[in-house]
N, C-alpha and C positions, 0 to 999 in steps of 0.2 A: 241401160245399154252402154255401150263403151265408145269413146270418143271415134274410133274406127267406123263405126254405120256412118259415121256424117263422111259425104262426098272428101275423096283426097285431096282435090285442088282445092277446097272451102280449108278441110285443115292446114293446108299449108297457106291460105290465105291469114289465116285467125294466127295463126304461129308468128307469122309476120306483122299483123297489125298489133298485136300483143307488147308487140316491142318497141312501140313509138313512145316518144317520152311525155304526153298528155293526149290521154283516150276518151272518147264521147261515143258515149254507146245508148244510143234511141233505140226505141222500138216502139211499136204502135200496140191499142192494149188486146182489144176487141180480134180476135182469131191468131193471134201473135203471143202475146202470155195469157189469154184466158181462149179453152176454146169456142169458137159458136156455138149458140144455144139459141135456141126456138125463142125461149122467155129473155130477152137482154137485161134482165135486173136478174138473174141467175148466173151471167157470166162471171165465175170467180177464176183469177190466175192460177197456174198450176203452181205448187208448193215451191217445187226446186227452183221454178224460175226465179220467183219472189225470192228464193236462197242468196241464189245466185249474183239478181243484181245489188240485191244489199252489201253481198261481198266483194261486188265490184266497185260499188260507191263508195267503200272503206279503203279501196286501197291509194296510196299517193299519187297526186294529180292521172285520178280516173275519175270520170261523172258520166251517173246514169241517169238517163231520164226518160219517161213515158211519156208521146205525144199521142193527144184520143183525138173522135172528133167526139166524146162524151163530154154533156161541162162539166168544167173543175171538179166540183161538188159531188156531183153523180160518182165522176172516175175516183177520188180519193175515199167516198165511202165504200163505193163497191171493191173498188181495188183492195185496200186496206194497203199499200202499200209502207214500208219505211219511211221516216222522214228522210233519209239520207238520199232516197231518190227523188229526183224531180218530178214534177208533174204538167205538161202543158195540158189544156183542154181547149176546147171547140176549135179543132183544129188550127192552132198557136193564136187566138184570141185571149186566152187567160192562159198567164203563168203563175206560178205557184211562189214565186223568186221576185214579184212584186209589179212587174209590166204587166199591165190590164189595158186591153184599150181603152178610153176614154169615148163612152156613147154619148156625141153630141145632138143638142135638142132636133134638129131633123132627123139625123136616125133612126132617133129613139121614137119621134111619130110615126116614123114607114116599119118601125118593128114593130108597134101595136098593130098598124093595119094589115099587116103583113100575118100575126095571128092570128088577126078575124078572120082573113081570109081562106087560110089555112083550117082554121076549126071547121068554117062551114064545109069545106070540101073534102072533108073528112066525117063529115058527121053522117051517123048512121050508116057507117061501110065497117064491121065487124073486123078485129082483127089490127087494123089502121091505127098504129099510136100518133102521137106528136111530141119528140123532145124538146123543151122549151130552155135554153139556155142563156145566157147573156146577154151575147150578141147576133144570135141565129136561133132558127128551128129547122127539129130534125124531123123529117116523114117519115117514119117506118112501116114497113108494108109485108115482112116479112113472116107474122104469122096471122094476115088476112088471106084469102081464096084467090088463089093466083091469078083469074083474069080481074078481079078486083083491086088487086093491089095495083095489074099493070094498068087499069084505067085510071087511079086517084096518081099515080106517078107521071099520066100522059096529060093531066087534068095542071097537076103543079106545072108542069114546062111549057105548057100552052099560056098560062097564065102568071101567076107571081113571079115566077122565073125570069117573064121577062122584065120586070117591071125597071125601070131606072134606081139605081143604087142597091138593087139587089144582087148578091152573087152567089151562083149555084154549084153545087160541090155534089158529085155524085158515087155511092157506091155500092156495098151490095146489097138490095134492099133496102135501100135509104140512101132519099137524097136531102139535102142540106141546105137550108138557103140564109143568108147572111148577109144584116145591111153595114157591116162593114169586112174589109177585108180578110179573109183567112186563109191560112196558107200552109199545110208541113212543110213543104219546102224552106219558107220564108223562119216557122218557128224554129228549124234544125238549121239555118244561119245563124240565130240569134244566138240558141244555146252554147253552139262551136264557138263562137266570138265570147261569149262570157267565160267560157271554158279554157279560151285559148289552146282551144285541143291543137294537136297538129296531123290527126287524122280521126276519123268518124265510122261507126259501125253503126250501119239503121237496118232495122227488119221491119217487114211489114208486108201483109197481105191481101190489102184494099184495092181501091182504086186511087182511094185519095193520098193514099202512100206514094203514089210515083212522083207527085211533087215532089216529097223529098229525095228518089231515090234519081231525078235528074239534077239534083245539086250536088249529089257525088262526083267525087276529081280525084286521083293521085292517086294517093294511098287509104285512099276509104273504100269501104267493103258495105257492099247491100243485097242483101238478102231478101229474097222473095218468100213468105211462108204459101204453101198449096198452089195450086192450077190460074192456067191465067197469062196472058203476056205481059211485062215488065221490064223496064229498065235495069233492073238488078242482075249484077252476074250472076249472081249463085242462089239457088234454090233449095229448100228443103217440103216436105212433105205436110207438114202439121204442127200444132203447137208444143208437140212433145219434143219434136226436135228442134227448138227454140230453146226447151229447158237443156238438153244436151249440148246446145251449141255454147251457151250460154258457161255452164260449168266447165265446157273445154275451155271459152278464151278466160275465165277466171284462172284456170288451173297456169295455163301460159301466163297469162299477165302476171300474178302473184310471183313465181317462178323467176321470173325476169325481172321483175321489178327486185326481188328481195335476196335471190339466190337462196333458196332455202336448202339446198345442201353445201352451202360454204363451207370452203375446209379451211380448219385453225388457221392460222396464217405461219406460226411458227413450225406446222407441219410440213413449210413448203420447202422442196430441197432446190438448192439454183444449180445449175451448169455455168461453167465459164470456159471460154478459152483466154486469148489476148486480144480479144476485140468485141466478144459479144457474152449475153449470156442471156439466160432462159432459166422458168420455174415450172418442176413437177410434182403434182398434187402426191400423196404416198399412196395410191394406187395408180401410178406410172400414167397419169395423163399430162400432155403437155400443156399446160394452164396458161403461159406467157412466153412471147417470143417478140424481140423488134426485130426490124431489118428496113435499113443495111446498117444499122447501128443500135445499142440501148437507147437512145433519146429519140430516135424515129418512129415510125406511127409501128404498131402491134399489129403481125400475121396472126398472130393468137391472142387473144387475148380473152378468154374463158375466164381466165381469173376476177373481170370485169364486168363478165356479161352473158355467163353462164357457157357450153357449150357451142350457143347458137352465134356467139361471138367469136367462134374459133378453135379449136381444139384438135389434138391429134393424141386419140388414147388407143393403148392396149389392155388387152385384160382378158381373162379365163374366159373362154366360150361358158362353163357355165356359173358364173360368178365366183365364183372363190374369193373368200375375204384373202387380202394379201398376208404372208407371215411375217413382213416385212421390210423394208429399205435401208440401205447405210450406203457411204460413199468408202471403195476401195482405198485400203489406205495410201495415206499423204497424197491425193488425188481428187480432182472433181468428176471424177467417173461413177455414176449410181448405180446401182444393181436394186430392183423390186421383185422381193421373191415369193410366189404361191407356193403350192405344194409340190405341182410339178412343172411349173410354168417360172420363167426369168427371162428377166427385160431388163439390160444395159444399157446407158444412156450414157453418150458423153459429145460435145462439140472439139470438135478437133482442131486445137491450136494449127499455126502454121499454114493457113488456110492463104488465100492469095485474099489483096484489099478488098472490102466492098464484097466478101463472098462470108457466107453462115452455112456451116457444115456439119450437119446433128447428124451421129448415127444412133440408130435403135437394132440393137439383137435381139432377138425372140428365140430363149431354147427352152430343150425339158424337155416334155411328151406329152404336155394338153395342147388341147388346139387351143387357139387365141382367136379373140375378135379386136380386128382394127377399124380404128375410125377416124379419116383425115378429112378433116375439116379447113381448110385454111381461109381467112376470112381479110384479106389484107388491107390497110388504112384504115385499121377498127372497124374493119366489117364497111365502109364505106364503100365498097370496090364490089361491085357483080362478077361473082368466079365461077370461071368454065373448068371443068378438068377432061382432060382427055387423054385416055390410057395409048398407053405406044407399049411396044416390045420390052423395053426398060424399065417401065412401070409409068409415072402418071405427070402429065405437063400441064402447069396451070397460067391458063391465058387471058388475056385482058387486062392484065397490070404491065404498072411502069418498070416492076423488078422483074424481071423474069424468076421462075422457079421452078424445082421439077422433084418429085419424088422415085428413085432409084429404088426399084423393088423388082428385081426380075425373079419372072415365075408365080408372082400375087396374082390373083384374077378377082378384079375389083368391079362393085356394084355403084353405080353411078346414080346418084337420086338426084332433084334436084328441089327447092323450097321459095323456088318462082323468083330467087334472086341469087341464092348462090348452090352451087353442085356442093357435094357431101360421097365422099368414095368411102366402101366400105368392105368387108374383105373377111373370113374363115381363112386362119393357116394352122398347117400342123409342123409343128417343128418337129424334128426328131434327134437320137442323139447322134452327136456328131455333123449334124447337119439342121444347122439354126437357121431363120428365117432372116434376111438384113436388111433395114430400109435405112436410107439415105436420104434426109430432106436436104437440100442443096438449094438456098435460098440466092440473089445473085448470079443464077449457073442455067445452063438451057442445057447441060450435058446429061445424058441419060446413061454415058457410055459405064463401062465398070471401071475402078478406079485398078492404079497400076498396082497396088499396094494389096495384099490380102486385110481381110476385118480386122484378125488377130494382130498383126502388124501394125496397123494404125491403131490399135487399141494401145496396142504398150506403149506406143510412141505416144500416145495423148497423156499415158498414166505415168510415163517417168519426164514428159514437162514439167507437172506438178513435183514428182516425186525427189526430180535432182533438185528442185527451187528449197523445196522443202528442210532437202538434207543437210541444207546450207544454213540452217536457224539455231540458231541459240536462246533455246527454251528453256523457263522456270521449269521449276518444279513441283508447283501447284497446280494442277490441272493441268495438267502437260497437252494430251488430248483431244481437251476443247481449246485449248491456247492455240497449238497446232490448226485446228478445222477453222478458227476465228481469223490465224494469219492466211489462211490460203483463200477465203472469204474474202477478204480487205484484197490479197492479189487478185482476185477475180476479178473486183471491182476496177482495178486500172484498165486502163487501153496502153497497150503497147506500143500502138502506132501516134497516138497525139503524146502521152506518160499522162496524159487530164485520169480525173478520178471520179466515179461515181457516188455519189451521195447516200445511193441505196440503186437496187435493182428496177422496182416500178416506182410507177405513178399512181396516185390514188385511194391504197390501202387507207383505208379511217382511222383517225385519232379517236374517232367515235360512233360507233355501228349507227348509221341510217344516219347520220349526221353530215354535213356539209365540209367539217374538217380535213379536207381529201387535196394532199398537194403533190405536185410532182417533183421528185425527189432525182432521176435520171439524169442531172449536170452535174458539172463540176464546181463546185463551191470552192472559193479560196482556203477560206478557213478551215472546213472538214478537209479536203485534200490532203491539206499541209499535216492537220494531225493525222489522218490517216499512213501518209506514208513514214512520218516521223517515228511510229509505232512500230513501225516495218523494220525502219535501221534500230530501234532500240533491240530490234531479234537476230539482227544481223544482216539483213538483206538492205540495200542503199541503192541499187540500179532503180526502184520505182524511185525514190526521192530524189536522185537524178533527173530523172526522165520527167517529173513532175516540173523540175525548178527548169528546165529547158520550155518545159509548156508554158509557164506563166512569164518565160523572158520576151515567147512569142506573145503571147497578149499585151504587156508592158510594152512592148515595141507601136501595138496601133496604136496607142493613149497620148493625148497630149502630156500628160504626166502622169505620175505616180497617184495622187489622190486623186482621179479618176477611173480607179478600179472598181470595177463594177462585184456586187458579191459573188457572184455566178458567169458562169461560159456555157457555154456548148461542151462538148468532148471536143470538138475542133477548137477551139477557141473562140470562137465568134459568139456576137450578143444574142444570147437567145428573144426568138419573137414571143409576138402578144402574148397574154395569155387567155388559152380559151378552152369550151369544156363542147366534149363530146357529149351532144343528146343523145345519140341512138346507142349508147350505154349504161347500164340500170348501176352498175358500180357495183363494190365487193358489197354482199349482207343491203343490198340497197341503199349506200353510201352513196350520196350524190350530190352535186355534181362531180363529172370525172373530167377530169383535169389534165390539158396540156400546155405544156411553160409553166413561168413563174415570176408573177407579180415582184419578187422581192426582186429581181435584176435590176427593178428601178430603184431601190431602198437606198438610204445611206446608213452602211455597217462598219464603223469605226475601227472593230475590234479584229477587221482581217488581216491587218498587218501583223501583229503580233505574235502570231500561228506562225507565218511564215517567215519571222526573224528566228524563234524559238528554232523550227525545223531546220535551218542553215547552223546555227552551231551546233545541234545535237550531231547534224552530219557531218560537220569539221571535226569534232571532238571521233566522231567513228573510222574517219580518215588521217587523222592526226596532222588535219591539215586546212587552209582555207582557202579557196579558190578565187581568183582577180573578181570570175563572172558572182559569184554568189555574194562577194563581199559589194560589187555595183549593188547587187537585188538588196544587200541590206540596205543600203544607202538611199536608195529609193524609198525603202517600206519607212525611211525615218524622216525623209522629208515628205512627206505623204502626211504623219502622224504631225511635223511641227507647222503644218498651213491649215490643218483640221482639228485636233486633237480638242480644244474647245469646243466642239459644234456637237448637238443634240443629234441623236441618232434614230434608228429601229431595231439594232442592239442584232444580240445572236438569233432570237428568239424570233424575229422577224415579225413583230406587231404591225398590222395595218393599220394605223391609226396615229396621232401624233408623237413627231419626237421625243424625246424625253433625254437629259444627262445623267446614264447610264452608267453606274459603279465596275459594270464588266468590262464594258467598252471602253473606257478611261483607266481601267487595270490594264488592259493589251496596248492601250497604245503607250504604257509605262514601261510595258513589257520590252513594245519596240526598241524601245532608248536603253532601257536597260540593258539588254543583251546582244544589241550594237555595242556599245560603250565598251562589255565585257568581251566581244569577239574581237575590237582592236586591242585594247589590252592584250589578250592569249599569243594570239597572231602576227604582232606587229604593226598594224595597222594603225597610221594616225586619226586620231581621235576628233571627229570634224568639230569645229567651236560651235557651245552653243548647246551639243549634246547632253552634255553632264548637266548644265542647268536645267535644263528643259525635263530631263527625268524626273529633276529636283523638285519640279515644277507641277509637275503632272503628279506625283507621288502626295502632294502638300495639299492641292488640290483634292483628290479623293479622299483623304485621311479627315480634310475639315470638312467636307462636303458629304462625303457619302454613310459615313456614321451619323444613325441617327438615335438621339438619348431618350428618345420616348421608346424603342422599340427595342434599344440595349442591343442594335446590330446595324453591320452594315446592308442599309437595305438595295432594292431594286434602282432605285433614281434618285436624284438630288431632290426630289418633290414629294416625294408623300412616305408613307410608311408601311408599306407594301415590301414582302419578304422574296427573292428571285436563287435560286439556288448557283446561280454560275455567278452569285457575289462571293460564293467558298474561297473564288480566286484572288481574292484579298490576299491570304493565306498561301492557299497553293502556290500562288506565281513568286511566294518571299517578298510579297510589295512590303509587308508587317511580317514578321515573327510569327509563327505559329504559336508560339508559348505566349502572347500577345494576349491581353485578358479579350479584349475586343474581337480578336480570332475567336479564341475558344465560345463566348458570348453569341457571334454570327454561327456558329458549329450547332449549338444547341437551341437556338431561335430555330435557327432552319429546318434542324431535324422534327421540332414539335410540330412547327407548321407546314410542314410541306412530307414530312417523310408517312408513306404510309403501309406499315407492317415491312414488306418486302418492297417495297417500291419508293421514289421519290420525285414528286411532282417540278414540273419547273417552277413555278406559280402558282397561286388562287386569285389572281387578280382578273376582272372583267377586263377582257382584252379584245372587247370589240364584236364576238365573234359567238352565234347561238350555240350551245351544247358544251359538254364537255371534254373530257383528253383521258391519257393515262400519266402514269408516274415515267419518266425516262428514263431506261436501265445507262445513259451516260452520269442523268443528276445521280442518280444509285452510287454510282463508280466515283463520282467527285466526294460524295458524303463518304463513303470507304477511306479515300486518301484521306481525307478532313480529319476522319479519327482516328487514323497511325499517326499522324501529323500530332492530333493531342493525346495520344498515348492509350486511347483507345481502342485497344486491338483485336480483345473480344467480339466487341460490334462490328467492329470490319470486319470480321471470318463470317458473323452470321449473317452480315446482309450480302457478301458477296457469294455465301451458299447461295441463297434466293436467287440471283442473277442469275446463276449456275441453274437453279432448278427448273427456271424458266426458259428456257434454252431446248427447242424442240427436238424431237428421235433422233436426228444426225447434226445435231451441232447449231444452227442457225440461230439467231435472236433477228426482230426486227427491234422498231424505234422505240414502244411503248407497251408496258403490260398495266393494265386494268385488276388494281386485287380487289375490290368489290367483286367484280363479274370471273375473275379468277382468266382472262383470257390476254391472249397478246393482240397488238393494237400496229394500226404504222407501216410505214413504206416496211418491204423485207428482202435480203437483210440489209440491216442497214449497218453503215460504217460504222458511225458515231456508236453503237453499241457493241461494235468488236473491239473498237477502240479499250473503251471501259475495261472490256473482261480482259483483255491484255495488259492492262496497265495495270489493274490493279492482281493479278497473277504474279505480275512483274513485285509488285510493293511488298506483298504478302512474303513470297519466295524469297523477299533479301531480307526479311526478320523486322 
């Protein structure tokens, strides 16, 4: 049978317990997974159930378990069930997990006499068993002569029933009597407590079931199997729909837990305007969206947590695989094309503050199915939708929102917490379908502007910025889609930068590695936009170094820079992980903030001295305010530049003196020194030693002669690849044998095939990473630097190859598993394929 025969409200209860982030799923055995049977030493579970919950007990914090009132023994033989599920017996006096009661010596007197008494009055009545268990015995009376059984049933309550320290437990066809206490109620506390579930699905049929199913609260679900009054909401018919209910909430749970139709990551295209941006799977679903900013909680966030977290997709009424997706050029405008179906996507710059303005077109000549799902605070928020004349207003959030669709006539469901609208349109030509999500906005009115209008005007934003660049020659292309990538990533309104688009993408499928990448980090930042003015474009590099003058202003001083901001500036809070999201591929936890705010990162000044001269040098000029910001990032570098850090890489775990960290802060002095020099600028005392100082320092320190390289720290012999910048930054000579030596260390130990690992070092943290297409781009420069240029074309193909159907990279590709890894996209890897575009293209 199909999950549809089970009641709708049960599916949309099961849909929703599915998705709590540690599940306890009881069931009682006798009429529940086996059905009744005349003979009860014949009661076997029905197959699928047995499926069923073994493939529930396999999957990540889910526990299943059978509570009987059968003993232990009875129930594990006849059951046969898995080890993987639990087992209570005699209604939660034996567990299987090691709590037994302990029968103390009076007890244990009133149970023997309590069998004698029981044998005699039972004796010579046809039909009348006795289960002898533990700590109880059971009367069964169910295939003796119906006034017969009811007189040996009215014989026990008259009698032993009452006795002191006996307790009676009744149910169908058998009642129960027990000299210590037993309880389902009491067993399906204990389980949830060991479990630490945070919600509970019990079934059961009995009588003695309702004990447990009056400890249900919240978000726990109890099922009644067959006839009968019950505490339990929901009801089904028989033990076969137990087996069906059973494979539906595996099907959900699995589902949600693992996403099993994850899509690649580097398949994901983003939108941007100047203040927001959003990711669409390549069949035009909208998979991520913040509002009222990228680092605010997710209206969608499907990408995280499947559909049921959010989502707003189009697509062919009757499926059609798509032919494809590409972004118009020098534009972040998408187009998804089927055969006779196209879907336009783009956020329209120019929008007013605090407002996220996504249009979607629908033309061609298939009809399309829409599905507006918005789910906002990660789905924390209970969402109403409610159609008006304009199309649909979504109420009960702190943002206002509204979807603009005049003329859609939309199907309103709901899944007991949040509405889901849905909708058939036909487009036709000349006349396309337009929805407008207008996130921030209560306006349902039409805008002043026709579609086509704001289209172009959204496509030559990109387009003039675009025209404005001064591009290699290698990759032209992808060089082009990487810089309008890297501008997506700015805010226009703070000039702050983003690290990467989300939070949470995995360093390692189903792994823990899951960090939020949405701030502005000093260091990426500064290379980010420093990449920009090497193309030509220097208004983001402005607008950045005006952001960090605002931050610099709240600080008591300079070396109080914290690694990371907000996009506003300000300190971003805790950090803490969303439960009620299963994570990309069942990546978990998912993650908002970021632990490293607190770190100390030595190496961020240096980024940000290097980016002030590259922008002097592109101005042919140096400016009062940036030459102060140098002066800062230098006395920052002379009250710290000794102190153990957590470096780029951002290790939780103890400091360590850092060959990278102690390169940038060389970097600082260094190129302070040389922007007074150029400029005219006097040279503060103290500088030129201190370079000398810090330079003397890593040369004696950070080479190490066991390993014939410069390795990761002054303490062990551990290989890091952002030490290449020994070399890179000119601290040494590239022709330096000790360069070339750290070139060829690195590469055997960390490079692999196509890719280049940051580390192998135990860093703290279970599982593992990918290679990072930035170390990639550092080992490319390394070997034009030693003359090996060969191997920089081939590994910078690879970068190139890896780079999804419209241009995007995120932070890490996996060439074992052959798949991309990591926030997406991210900077730090557009970075790379620029720069070294750039290397390649000047010979």
């Amino acid at each position: 049978m199909p999950a549809e025969a089970l009641p709708a409200e049960l599916r949309r209860a099961i849909v929703q317990i599915a998705r709590t982030p540690r599940l306890l799923v009881a069931c009682d055995y006798d009429g529940t997974l086996a059905p009744i049977t005349l003979n009860p030493e014949e009661a076997r579970p029905l197959p699928e159930s047995v499926g069923a919950l073994r493939s529930l007990a396999s999957l990540h914090e889910t526990t299943t378990v059978v509570i009987s009132g059968r003993a232990l023994r009875d129930l594990a033989t006849l059951s046969r069930l898995p080890a993987e599920v639990h087992l209570v017996g005699s209604h939660g006096s034996e567990f299987d997990i090691g709590f037994v009661h302990a029968i103390e010596p009076g007890p244990r007197e009133l149970f023997h006499r309590l069998q004698a008494e029981l044998e005699r009055l039972v004796l010579d009545v046809p039909g009348v068993t006795l289960e002898v268990k533990p700590a109880s015995i059971a009367v069964h009376v169910r295939r003796a002569e119906y006034q017969a059984g009811r007189r040996v049933l009215a014989e026990v309550h008259r009698g032993p029933s009452t006795w002191e320290g006996v307790s009676t437990t009744d149910g169908k066809e058998v009642v129960e009597l027990a000299v210590i206490r037993t309880d389902k109620g009491e067993a399906l506390d204990f389980m949830r407590h060991q479990a630490g579930a945070t919600a509970t699905v019990f079934l059961g049929d009995d009588v003695t079931d309702e004990k447990a199913f009056a400890r249900l609260a919240g978000p726990d679900v109890g099922i009644k199997v067959g006839e009968g009054e019950s505490l339990a909401t929901y009801r089904v018919p028989e033990a076969a729909d137990v087996a069906l209910l059973l494979a539906f909430l595996l099907e959900e749970r699995r589902n949600w837990l693992y996403g099993e139709s994850a899509m690649p990551i580097e398949r994901l295209s983003m939108l941007a305007n100047e203040r927001s941006v959003a990711l669409l799977t390549p069949d035009a679903r909208l998979t991520w969206l913040c509002h009222p900013g990228p680092d605010a909680p997710a209206v969608f966030a499907d990408l995280l947590g499947g559909p049921g977290a959010g989502c707003f997709s189009i697509k062919p009424n009757r499926n059609g695989l798509p032919l494809g997706q590409r972004y118009l050029p020098n534009t972040m405008t998408v187009e998804t094309r089927w055969s006779r179906l196209l879907v336009t996507d783009y956020l329209e710059p120019y929008s007013p503050p605090h407002q996220t303005n996504l249009v979607r077109v629908i033309s061609g000549e298939a009809p399309a199915e829409v599905t507006f799902a918005p789910r906002p605070e990660f789905g924390g928020v209970p969402v109403t939708l409610v159609a008006e004349d304009g199309g649909l207003r979504v109420v009960g959030t702190s943002e206002p929102f509204v979807l603009r669709s005049p003329g859609v006539a939309w199907t309103i469901t709901s899944d007991g917490q949040h509405e889901t609208a849905s909708a058939l349109v036909q487009p036709s030509p000349g006349n396309p379908i337009v929805l407008e999500l207008r996130c921030g906005s209560t306006e349902l009115d039409d805008h002043e502007l026709p579609e086509l209008q704001r289209r172009d005007h959204a496509g030559r934003y990109w387009a003039d910025w675009a025209s404005k660049l001064s591009l290699p020659g290698v990759q032209t292309d992808l060089v082009l889609r990487s810089a309008l990538t890297l501008r997506g990533l700015v805010n226009a309104d703070t000039g702050a930068v983003l690290a990467a688009a989300t939070t949470s993408l995995p360093e390692d499928i189903g792994g823990v590695r899951n960090w939020d990448y949405r701030y502005c980090w000093i260091r990426d930042a500064a290379m980010t936009v420093r990449e920009l003015v090497h193309l030509g474009s220097v208004e983001e590099a402005e607008g950045y170094l005006r952001w960090l003058h605002g931050v610099l202003d709240t600080l008591a001083g300079p070396e109080w820079l914290h690694p990371l901001y907000t996009l506003a500036g300000t300190v971003i809070g805790a950090e803490a992980v969303i439960e009620s999201l299963p994570g990309y591929a069942g990546s978990r936890p998912v993650r908002v903030g970021n632990l490293a705010n607190h770190q100390v990162q030595l190496d961020v000044f240096g980024p940000v001295v290097e980016l002030v001269r590259t922008l002097a040098e592109a101005r042919g000029g140096l400016r009062d305010e940036d030459w102060r910001l140098v002066q800062a990032m230098a006395e920052a570098v002379s009250r710290r530049w000794n102190e153990a850090d957590h470096g780029i890489w951002e290790e939780r775990h103890t400091p360590r003196h850092r060959v990278y960290s102690r390169v940038m802060c060389w970097v600082t002095m260094d190129r302070g020194v040389t922007l007074a020099r150029d400029y005219g600028r006097e040279i503060p005392a103290g500088w030129e030693a201190l370079r000398d100082e810090i330079r003397s320092d890593v040369l004696e320190n950070g080479w190490n002669e066991e390993v014939q390289a410069f390795t990761t720290a002054y303490d062990g012999t551990d290989l890091d690849a952002a030490s290449l910048f020994v070399g890179l930054s000119g601290l040494i000579d590239p022709a330096d044998e000790r360069f070339q030596q750290t070139v060829t260390a690195i590469e055997s130990e960390l490079r692999s095939g196509s890719t280049v690992y940051r580390y192998r070092r135990d860093d703290g943290l279970p599982g593992g990473e990918g290679g990072f297409h930035i170390c990639a781009a550092w080992l490319i420069e390394a070997y034009l630097l030693a003359g090996r240029r060969d191997e920089a074309v081939e590994l910078f193909t690879e970068i190139v190859s890896a780079a999804g159907p419209t241009g995007l990279l995120p932070e890490q590709y996996d060439p074992i598993a052959e798949r991309s890894l990591g926030n997406h996209p991210q900077a730090y890897s557009h970075i790379g394929l620029i720069r070294c575009a750039n290397l390649l293209a000047a010979g």
